[in-house]
N, C-alpha and C positions, 0 to 999 in steps of 0.2 A: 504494500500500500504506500501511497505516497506520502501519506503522514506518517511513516518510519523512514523514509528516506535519512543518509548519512545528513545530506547538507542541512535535514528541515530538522534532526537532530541537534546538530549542534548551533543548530540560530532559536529553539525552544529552550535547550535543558541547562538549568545555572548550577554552578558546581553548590550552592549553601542549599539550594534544594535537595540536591543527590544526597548531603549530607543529612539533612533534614530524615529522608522518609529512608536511610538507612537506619538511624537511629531510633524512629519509629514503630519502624519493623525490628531492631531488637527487643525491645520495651514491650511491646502491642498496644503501646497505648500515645496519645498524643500528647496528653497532657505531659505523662514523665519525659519522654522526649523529648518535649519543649524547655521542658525543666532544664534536662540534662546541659540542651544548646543556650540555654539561658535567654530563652525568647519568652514572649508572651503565646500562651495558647490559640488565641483567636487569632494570632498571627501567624502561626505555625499551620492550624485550619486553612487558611486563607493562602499560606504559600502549595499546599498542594493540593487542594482545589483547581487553581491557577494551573499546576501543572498538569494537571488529568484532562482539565479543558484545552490544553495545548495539544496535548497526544490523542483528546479525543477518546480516550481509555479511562477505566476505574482500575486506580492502583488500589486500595485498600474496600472492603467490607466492612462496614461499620455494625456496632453490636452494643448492647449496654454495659459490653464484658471486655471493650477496648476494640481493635483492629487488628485485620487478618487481611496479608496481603493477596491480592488477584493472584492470577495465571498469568497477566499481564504485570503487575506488582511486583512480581518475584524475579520476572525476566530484567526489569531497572535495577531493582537493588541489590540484584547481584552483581551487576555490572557497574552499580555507583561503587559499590564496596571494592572494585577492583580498583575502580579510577582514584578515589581516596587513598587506597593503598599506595598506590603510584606515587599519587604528593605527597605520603610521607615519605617516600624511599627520596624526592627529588629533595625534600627538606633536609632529612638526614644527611644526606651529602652535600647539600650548602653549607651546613655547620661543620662537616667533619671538615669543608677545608679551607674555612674559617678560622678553627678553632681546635683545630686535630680532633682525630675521630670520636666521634659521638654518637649518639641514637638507641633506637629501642629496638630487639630480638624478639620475637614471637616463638616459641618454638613447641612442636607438640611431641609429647612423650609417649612412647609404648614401651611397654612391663620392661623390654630385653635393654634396652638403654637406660632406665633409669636408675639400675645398681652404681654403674663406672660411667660408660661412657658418656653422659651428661653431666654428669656431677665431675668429674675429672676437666671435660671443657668448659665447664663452668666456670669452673678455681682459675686455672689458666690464664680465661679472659678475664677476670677481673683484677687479676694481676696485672697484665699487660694491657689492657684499655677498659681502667675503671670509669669512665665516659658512656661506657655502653650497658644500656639497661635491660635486663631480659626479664621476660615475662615466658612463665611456662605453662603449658595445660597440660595433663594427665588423661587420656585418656586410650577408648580402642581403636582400631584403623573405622567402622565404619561412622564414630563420632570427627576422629580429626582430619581425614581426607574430604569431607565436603570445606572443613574451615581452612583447610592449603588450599582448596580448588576457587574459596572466593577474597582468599589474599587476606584472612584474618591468621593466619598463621604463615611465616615466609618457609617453616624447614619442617616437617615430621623425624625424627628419629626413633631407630628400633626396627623392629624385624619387616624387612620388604613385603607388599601386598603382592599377590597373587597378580596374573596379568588382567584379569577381569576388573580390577580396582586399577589402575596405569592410567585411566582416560585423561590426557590432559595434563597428565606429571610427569617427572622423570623422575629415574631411579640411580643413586651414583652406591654400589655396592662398599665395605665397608671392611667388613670380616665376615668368617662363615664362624658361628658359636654352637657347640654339641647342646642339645638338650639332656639333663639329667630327669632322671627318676629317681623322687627323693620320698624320705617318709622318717616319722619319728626316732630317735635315737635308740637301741632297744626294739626296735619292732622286729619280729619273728624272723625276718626278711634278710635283715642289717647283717647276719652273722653267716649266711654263708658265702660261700666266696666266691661263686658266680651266680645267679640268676636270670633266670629262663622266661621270652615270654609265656610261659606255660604258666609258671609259676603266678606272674601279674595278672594273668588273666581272671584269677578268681578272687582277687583282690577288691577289695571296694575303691572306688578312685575316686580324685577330683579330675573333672576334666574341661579345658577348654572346651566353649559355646561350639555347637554345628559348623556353623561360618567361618571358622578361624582355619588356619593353613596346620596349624598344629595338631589340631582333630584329627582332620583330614588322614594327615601324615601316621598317627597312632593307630589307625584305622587301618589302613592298608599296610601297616608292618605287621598287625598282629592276622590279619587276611591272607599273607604272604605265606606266613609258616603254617597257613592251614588251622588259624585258631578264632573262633569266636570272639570279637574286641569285649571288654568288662563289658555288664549291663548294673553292676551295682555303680552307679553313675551321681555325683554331686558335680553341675555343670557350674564354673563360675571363676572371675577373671581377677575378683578384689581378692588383693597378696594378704591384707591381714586376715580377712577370712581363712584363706585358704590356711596359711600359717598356723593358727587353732585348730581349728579343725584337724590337722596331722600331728599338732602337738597332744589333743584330747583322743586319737585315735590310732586303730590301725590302718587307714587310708596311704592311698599315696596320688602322688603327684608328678606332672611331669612340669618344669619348669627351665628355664633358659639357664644354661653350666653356673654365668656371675649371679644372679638371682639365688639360687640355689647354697651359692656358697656365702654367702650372708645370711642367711634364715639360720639364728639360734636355734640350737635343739632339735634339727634335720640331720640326718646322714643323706649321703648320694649312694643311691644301692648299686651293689657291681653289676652292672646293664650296660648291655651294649645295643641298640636300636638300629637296626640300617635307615640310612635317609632320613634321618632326623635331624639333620644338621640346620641350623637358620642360619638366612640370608640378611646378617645384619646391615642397615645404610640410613643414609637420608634422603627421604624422599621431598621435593620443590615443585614447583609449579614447572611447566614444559614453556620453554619457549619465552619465559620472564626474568629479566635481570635479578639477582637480588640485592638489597642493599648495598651501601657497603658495610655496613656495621654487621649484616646479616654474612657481606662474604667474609670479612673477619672472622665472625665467626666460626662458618665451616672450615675455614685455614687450618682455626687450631681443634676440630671434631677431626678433621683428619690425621693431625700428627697424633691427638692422643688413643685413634684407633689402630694406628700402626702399633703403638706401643702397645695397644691389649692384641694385636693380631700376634706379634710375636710369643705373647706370654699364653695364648691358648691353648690348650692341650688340642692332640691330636685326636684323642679319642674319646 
């Protein structure tokens, strides 16, 4: 249609707007939003209003319970939220050269980075450019790949997504980390000197969600040797959970080699898995510069995954 046209876009849409009903849409509401921009409400109404009668579209549903954006809503503010993104990356690097390097790191975390490999380049860069502020999120691949995909997070770290999750990212590999099988100190398990997956199979477990690469993977090893995967099954990703729960039981677990080796009061059981190995990295946006505070950053994720790539065991 001609009212999306490139050139009738950008002689309609003003950048305080895009911020506006991005902020909107995080909130669902106008009012906090407005707040948030330190506007007036009926003013903040009134700017995107303005802008839905520009495009001609309803960006938001209105409710007594706040706002919910369109079909057409959802297609702007993901695309404001990139554009936003942009100015701060172009701000960020006004000041760093300025003022030597500054800015803010978004960065999202999965379970396998968050023992060493994040916490080690953390320390690092604050050493070397305490200027640079990082803000970090916790979470699973299918919460923090949508927030890489619309530039509220510039880097993911931890174990690489499957190719079905890649749309629109890249992947730069990192180290490959064995998964252990671990379980209470003292468990029935812990004392002999090898074990079989025969043995685990009749085992109670915790186990990574369906969706995860790691399932997957546990699934088809224990398929392999011709054995039925556990069906006594506790599905679940939060590490303090899990952690009780193996301390209050005889369960076991499969978790990432570093992870493993921090959990008080675990043993790693003599287990050997074929193809359990992860693909640890950082996953970015495809095709998007990143900061510079942001490529500071990965400078020093890389030298300190060389250092944990050499110190990995083999098996």
């Amino acid at each position: 249609m001609q009212r999306f046209h490139e050139n009738f876009l950008l002689s309609r849409l003003k950048l305080r707007q895009l911020r506006l009903i991005a902020v909107v849409a995080q909130e669902g509401n106008i009012l906090r939003g407005s707040q948030i921009l330190n506007i007036a409400q009926p003013a903040a109404t009134k700017s995107i209003k303005e802008l839905e009668e520009a495009l001609g579209v309803q960006l938001f549903e209105r409710s007594s319970r706040g706002v919910t954006p369109t079909l057409f809503g959802e297609v702007i503010i993901k695309h404001a939220k990139l554009i936003l993104t942009q100015l701060r990356h172009a701000s960020e690097e006004l000041q760093s050269i300025e003022s030597g390097l500054s800015g803010r790191v978004f960065v999202g975390t999965l379970l396998a980075a968050s023992p060493t490999l994040l916490p080690k380049s953390l320390a690092v860069l604050r050493d070397r450019r305490p200027g640079i502020a990082v803000t970090v999120i916790e979470g699973t691949i299918d919460k923090l790949m949508p927030s890489l995909r619309t530039g509220d997070l510039d880097v993911v770290l931890g174990r690489l997504p499957d190719f079905r999750e890649r749309e629109g990212l890249e992947q730069e590999l990192l180290y490959h980390e064995p998964i252990a099988i671990v379980a209470r100190e003292g468990h029935p398990l812990a004392a002999k000197k090898t074990v079989s997956l025969a043995d685990l199979a009749g085992q109670p477990w915790i186990m990574p969600p369906p969706e995860t690469s790691l399932q997957r993977q546990l699934v088809v090893a224990f398929r392999r040797e011709g054995i039925e995967p556990p069906v006594d099954v506790i599905e679940s990703v939060s590490i303090l959970t899990n952690h009780s729960l193996l301390l209050e039981s005889d369960m076991v677990a499969a978790m990432p080699y570093q992870v493993a080796t921090v959990q008080p009061g675990l043993t790693i059981l003599p287990v050997a898995i074929e193809a359990t190995k992860s693909r640890i990295g950082a996953t970015m946006r495809a095709n998007v510069a990143l900061s510079a505070a942001a490529a500071c950053f990965m400078e020093i994720v890389r030298e300190v995954a060389a250092d944990i790539r050499d110190e990995m065991p083999s098996d």
